[in-house]
C-alpha positions in Angstrom: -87.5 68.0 -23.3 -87.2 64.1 -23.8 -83.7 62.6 -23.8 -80.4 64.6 -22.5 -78.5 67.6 -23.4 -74.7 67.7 -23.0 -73.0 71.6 -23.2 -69.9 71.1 -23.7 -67.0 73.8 -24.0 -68.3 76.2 -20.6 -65.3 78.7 -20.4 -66.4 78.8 -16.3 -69.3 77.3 -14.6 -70.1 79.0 -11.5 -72.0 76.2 -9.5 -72.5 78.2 -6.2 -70.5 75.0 -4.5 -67.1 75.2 -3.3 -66.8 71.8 -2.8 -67.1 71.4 -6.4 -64.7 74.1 -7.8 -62.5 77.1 -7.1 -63.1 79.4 -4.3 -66.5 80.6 -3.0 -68.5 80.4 -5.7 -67.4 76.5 -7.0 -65.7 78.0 -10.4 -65.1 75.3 -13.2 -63.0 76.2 -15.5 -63.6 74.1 -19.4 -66.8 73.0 -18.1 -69.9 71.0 -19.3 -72.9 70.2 -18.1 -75.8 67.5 -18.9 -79.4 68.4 -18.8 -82.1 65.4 -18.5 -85.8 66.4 -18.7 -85.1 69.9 -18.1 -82.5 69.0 -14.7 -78.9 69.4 -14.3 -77.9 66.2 -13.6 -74.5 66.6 -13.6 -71.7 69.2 -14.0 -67.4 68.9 -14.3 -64.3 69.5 -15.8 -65.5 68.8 -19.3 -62.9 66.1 -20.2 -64.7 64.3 -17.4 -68.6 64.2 -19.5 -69.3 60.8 -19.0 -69.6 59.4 -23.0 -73.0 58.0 -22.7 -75.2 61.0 -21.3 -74.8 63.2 -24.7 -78.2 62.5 -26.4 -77.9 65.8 -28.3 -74.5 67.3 -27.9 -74.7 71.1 -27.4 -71.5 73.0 -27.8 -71.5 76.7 -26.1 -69.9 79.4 -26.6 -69.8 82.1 -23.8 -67.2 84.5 -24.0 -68.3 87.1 -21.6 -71.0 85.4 -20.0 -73.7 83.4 -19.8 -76.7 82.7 -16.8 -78.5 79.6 -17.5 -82.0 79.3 -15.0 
């Protein structure tokens, strides 16, 4: 995939990191994420998406859950 993908509205990212987020597992909570040639490049509280990464905006929706490889 060319260019960058943000997903925005992540009810809970699990990052495996708990320097990131809560507890063991690195939990953030109204997360997003942004995708670059098929790479997480970078993950966070979703009001922290830096503005210039969205290339093609992607908002999901996961209500019960979600595993993203």
């Amino acid at each position: 995939m060319a260019g960058s993908v943000a997903v925005t509205n992540i009810g809970e990212l699990v990052t495996c990191d708990p320097t990131v987020g809560e507890g063991e597992l690195g939990v953030i909570r109204a997360a997003a994420l942004v995708i670059e040639d098929g790479v997480v490049v970078w993950s966070g509280d979703m009001h922290d998406l830096p503005a210039h990464t969205a290339t093609r905006p992607l908002e999901f929706h996961a209500y019960q859950a979600a595993r993203l490889e």
